[in-house]
N, C-alpha and C positions, 0 to 999 in steps of 0.2 A: 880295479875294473875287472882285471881277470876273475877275481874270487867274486865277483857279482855273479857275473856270465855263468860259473861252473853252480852256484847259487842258484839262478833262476831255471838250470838244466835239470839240476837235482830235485827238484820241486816234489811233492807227491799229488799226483790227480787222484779224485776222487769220487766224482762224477762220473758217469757210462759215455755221456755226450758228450763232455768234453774231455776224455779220454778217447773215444769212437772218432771224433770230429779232428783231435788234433793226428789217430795213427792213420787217417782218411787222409788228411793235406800231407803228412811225409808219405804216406804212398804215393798220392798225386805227385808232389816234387821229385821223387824217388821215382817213377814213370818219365815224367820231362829229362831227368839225366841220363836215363836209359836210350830214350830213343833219340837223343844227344848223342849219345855212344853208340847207336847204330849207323847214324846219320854218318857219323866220323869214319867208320866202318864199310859203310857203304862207298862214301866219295874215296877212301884209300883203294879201296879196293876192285867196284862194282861188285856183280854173283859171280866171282869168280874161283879158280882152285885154290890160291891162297885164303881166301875166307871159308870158303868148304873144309879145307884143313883145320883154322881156327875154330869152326865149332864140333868139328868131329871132336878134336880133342879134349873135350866138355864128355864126351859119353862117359868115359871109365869114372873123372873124380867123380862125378852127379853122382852118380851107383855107388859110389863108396861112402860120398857126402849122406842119400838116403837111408844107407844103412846105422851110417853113425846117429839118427836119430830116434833108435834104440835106447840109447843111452842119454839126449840131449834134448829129446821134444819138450819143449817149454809145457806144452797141452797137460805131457802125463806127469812130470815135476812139479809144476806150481803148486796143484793140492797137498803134496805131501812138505813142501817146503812150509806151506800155511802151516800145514798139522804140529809139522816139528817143532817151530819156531812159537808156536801158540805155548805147546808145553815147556819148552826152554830156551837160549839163545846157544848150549852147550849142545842138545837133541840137533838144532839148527844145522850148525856149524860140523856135526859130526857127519851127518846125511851130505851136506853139499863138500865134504872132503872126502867120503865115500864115493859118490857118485862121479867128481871129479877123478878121479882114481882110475874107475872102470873106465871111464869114456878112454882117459888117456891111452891104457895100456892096450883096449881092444881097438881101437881107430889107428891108435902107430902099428898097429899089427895087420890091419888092414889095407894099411898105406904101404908099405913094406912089403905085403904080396902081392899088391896087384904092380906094385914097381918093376918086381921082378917076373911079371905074366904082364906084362905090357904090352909085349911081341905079338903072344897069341891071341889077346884084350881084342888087339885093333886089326886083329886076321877078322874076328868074328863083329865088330862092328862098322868097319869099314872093308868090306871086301873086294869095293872097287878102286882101291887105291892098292898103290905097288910103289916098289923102288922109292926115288928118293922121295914122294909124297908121304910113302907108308912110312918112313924112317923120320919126316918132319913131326906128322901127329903121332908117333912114342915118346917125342922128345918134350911135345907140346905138353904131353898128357902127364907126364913123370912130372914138369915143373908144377901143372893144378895139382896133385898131389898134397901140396903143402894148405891148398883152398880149404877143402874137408876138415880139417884138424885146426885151423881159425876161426872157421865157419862154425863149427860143433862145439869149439870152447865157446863162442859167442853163443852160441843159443843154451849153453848150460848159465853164462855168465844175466843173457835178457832174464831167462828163469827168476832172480832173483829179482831183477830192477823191476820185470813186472808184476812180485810177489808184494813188493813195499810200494804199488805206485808207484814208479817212478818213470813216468812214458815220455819228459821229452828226451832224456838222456836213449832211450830203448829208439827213438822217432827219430834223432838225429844218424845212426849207426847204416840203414839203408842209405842216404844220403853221402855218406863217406866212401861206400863199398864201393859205388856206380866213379863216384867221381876217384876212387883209384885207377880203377879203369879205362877212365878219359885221359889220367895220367899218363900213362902209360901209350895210350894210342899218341898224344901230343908229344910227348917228349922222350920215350924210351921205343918207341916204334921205330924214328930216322935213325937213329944208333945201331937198335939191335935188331932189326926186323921183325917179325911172325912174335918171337920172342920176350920180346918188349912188351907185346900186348898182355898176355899170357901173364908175363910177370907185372904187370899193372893189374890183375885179377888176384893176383896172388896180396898186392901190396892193398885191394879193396878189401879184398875178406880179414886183413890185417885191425887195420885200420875198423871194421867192422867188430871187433872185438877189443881193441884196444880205446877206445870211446868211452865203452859202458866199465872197464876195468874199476877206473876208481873209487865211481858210486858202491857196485858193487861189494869191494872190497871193504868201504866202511860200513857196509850193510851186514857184515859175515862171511865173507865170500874167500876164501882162502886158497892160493894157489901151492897145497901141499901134497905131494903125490907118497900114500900110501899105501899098503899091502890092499887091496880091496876086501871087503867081506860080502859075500852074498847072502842078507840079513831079506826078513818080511819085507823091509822098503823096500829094498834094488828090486823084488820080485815084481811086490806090485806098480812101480813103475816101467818096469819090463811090459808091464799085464795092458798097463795103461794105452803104454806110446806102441805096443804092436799091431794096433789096427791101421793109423796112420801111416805108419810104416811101412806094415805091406801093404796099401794103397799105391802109396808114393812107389814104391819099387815095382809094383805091375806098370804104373804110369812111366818110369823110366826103362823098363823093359819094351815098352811098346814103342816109346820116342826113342829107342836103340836100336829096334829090328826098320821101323820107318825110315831111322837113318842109314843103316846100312843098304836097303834097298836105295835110296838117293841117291848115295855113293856109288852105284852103277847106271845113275841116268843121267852122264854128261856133266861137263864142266857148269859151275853154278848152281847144281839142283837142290845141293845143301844147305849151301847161302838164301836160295828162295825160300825155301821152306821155312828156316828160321825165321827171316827178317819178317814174314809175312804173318808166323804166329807172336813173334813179338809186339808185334801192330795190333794183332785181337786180344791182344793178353792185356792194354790196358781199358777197355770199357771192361771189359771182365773181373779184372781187380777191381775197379774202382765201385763197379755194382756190385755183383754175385760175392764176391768174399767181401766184403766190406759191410754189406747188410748180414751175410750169416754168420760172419765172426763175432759180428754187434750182438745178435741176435741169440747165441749159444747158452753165454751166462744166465739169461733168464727162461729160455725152454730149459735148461738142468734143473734152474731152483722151481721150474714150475710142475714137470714130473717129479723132482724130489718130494713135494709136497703133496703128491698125489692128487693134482688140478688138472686133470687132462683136460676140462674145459680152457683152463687156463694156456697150456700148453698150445691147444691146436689152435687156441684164438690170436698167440705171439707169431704161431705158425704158418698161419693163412696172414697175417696182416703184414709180414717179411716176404712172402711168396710174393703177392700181389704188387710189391713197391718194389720188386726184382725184376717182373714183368712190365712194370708200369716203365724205367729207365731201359731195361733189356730189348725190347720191341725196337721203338725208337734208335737204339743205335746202332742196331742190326742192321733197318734201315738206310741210317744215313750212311755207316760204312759198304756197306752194296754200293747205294748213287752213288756214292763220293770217293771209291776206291781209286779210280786213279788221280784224282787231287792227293787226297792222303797222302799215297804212297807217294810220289813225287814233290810234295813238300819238304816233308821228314826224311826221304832217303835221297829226293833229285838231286845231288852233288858230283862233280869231279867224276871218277869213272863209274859212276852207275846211267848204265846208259837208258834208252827209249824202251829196250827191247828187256831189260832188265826191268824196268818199272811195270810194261803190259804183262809179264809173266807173275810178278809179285802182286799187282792188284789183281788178276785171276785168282791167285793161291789165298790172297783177302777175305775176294768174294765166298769162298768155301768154308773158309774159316769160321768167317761169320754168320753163317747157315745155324752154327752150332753156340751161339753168345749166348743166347737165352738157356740154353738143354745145360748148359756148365756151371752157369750160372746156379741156376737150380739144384744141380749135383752137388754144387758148393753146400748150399743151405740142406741139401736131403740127408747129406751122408753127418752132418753135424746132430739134425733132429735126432737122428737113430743115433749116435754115440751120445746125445743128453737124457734120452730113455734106457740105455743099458745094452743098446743090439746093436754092439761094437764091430761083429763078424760078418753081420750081417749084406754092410753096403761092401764089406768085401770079396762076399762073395761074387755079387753083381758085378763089383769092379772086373771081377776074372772075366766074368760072360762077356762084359764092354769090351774088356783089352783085347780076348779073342775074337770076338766080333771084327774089331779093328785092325786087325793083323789079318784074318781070313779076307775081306772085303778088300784090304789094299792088293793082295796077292791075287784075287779076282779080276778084280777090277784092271789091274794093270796085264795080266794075261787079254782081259777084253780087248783091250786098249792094243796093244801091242798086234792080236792076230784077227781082230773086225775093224778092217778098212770102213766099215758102217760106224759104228761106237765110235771110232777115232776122229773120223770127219765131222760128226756132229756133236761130238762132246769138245774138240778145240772149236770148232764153229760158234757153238752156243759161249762159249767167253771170249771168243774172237781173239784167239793164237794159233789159230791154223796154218801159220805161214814160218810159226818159232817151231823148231826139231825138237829142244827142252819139251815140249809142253807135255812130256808124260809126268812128272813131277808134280802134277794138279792133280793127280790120283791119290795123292798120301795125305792132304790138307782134305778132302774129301772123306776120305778113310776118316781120320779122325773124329767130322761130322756125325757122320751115319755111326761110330761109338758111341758120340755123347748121347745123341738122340737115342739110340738103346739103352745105355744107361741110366737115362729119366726117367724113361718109358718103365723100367721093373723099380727103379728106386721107388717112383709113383706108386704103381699096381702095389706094392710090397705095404708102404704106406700107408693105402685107405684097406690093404687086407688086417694090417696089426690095428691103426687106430679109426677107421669109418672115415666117414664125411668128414670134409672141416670145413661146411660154407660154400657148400654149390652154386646157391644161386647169387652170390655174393661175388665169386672166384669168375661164375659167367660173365656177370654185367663188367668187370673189371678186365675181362678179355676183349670185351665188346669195345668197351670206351679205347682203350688202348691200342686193338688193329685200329680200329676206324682211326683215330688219330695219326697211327704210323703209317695207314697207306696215302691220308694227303699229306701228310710230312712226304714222305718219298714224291710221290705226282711233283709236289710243288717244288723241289729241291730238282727235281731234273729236268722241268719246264724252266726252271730258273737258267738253268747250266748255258741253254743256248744264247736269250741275249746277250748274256756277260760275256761268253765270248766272244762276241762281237763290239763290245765296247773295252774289253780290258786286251792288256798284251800278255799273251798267254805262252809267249816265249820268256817270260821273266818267271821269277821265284817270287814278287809281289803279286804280279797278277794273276796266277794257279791257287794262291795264299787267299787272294780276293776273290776270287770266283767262287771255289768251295766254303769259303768262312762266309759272304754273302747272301748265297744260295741255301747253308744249313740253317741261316741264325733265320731266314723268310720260313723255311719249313717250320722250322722249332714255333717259332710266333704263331704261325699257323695252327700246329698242331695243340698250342697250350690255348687259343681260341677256341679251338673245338671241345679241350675236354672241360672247357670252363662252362660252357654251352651247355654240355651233356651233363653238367653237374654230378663229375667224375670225381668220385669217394677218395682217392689217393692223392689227386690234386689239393680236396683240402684241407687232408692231414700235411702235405708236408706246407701249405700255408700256413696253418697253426700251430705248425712245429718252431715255423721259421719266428712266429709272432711270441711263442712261450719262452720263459724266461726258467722253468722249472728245473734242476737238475737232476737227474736218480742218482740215487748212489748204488748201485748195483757195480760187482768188480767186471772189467773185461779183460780178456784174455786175448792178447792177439797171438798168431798164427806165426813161427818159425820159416822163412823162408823153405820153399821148396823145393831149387835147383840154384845152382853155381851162380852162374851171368845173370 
């Protein structure tokens, strides 16, 4: 039986859809564990200093983890493993003992200095912590330390599984990683405290690379650590995984300086800000990288081939069906943010005043689903045409953008008794002291929205039009649908709370799931009505039986937790 199991793991897909489709449902599953493991998080803890501590100490390894994929980005390996592996299984084998090499010796070398600058790490990322707080998260941060260098061997080791197809083995390893972490919160937390958890992250990223070991291994994959050479390939792999790279690293420089600033607005303000982008983080995956990841493989081969017809017609019809889910549950997380939030995090010590502050921080979050969404698919476009540096540039202008505006804005906030009253007024926490901490989840909005806004301009300046009046009516169908989805979901809210008991965890579970599935109905009425073009591609998607064989390439996790 066991040898079936590890049999039907190792399988190879070969299809786009049912490769897209099955790394779609382990993201899904891989989402429900997560906010499983906030959930657990939340009731241990509420927003409080012990979990503000627990994610400060996430700053150092992330930054070391994004640097290590330099060396481990599945994106910029995969091609050159094809290449090697085409001309021999010896070329193969040499490259992935090469590159294994590099990673090891520059990642233990980076784990090793930042062990020993950890003091000063967490002077500059948490500056409003001191004394025995500041001495908790050095200790926290030294144990992730070991995350980075499992994590990194794991995304050189996915490199291979998803060179040979091989995605359920690659599908199951997110699944493993979360639920070390619930390990750890359940049963090494009462033991060891703070600690416990920490080291269940430690035993998730483990475990995260330990999964895909075997397959690997009988694929070529060899755990032999030699002298490295810096050969044509390590270069252009270098060449490859640097744009993503420094992406990710402007992106965790900006969630370092946000958090640092948090870490001087009061017990909890850390724990908000997280719990609340973890909450936008899954319509985000599940839409905007899930369609532009799908979507990459065939904008490459279709600028390969020099079809820019081709190209901008994958390109508009991926935009559109990002919009077409993005609206909608922007949305429903707006009405339905304090249901949400008090479903998935109302437990044990997370209190009222905890929940009104995080569905605020929601609300802002979600201003920016769609704008990310799209940065997901823009900055892919430009890397399957060749103009690798280019969304990196933008990125700087977003990150600064987002880093100037938090520093405004929260100066606003702090010396206009005007701004203050109306800005906690308009999301009704004017009575919570925390509520400057709604400035940073805001901040990051008013980035992403910059960020589209030039990825876009950038866009139609290199390739024109792709379908104006096509991209209109598909705006048209979609608000119009997602303002009576909202209307009807928060007309709804009232009489259910008068028939349900909204002191329970069924009946907040009932109200909001009630109330969204009437909107939804509603809203798929209307665009069936309006004989909305997106509606009935994904009906005929659902009725076709067809599979492409196109390869796809999923995406390397892009932070620790």
């Amino acid at each position: 039986m066991v040898k079936n199991i590890l049999y039907f793991f190792s399988q190879e897909q070969k299809g786009v859809h049912q490769a897209a489709f099955l790394l779609a449902i382990s993201g899904i599953l891989a989402d429900i564990l997560a906010l499983l493991r906030d959930r657990l998080l939340a009731a241990h803890f509420g927003a409080s200093r012990t979990l503000d501590l627990y994610y400060v100490s996430f700053r150092v390894p992330d930054f070391v983890y994004t640097l290590s994929l330099f060396f481990a980005a599945s994106t910029a390996l995969i091609p050159i493993i094809l290449d090697k592996f085409k001309e021999s299984d010896r070329k193969g084998e040499e490259f992935l003992s090469n590159i294994f090499s590099f990673f090891t010796f520059a990642v233990l070398a980076l784990v090793i200095l930042a062990y020993f600058l950890m003091p000063h790490l967490i002077s500059l990322a948490a500056p409003g912590f001191s004394g025995a707080d500041r001495a908790q998260v050095i200790l926290l941060s030294r144990i992730l330390l070991l995350s980075p260098l499992f994590l990194g061997l794991s995304n050189l080791v996915s490199s291979v599984i998803q060179s040979f197809r091989r995605f359920y083995i690659y599908a199951l390893s997110p699944l493993l990683y979360n639920l070390g972490i619930i390990i750890g919160i359940i049963y090494l937390l009462p033991r060891y405290g703070i600690s416990g958890i920490v080291w269940g992250v430690v035993i998730g990223a483990f475990l995260h690379l330990a999964v895909q070991l075997p397959s690997a291994i009988s694929l070529g994959f060899k755990l032999r650590l030699n002298l490295p050479r810096f050969n044509d390939d390590m270069r252009e792999a270098l060449k490859l995984s640097a744009p993503r790279t420094l992406g990710l690293s402007l992106n965790q420089i900006v969630l370092t300086i946000l958090t640092a600033i948090g870490s001087t607005l009061g017990v909890g303000a850390v724990s908000i800000f997280n719990l609340a982008s973890n909450l936008q983080s899954v319509p985000l995956t599940v839409i905007g990288l899930s369609y532009s990841v799908s979507a990459f493989p065939t904008l490459a081969a279709s600028f390969a081939k020099e079809d820019k017809k081709d190209f901008l017609k994958y390109f508009l019809l991926t935009l559109r069906h990002i919009v077409f889910w993005s609206l909608p549950a922007t949305v429903l997380f707006i009405v339905l943010r304090a249901q949400i939030v008090r479903v998935i995090l109302g437990a044990g010590a997370f209190s009222w005043l905890d929940t009104r502050l995080t569905a605020a921080s929601l609300l802002l979050f979600s201003l920016s689903i769609l704008a990310q969404g799209l940065v997901y698919l823009l900055v892919r476009a430009f890397y399957a045409a060749g103009h690798t540096f280019l969304p990196v540039l933008i990125n700087i202008i977003a990150s600064v953008s987002t880093i100037a505006s938090a520093f405004w804005l929260l100066s606003l906030f702090n010396h206009s008794p005007a701004f203050q009253s109306w800005f906690s007024g308009f999301l009704r926490v004017g009575d919570i002291s925390q509520s400057a901490i709604l400035i940073l989840p805001l901040a990051i909005s008013l980035g992403s929205l910059i960020n589209v806004g030039l990825l876009l301009w950038h866009f139609r300046k290199i390739f024109g039009s792709f379908g104006d009046n096509v991209l209109s009516r598909s705006l048209r169908d979609t608000l119009t649908a997602s303002v009576f989805i909202g209307i009807s979901v928060y007309l709804a809210l009232k009489p259910l709370s008068m028939i349900l008991n909204l002191e329970t965890f069924l009946g907040i579970f009932l109200q909001g799931f009630i109330s969204g599935v009437l909107g939804l109905l509603l809203g798929g009425i209307i665009l069936w009505r309006l004989g909305n073009q997106e509606f009935k591609e994904l009906a005929e998607a659902f009725h076709s039986k067809v599979w492409s064989r196109v390869f796809v390439v999923a995406s390397e996790p892009e932070k620790l937790p």
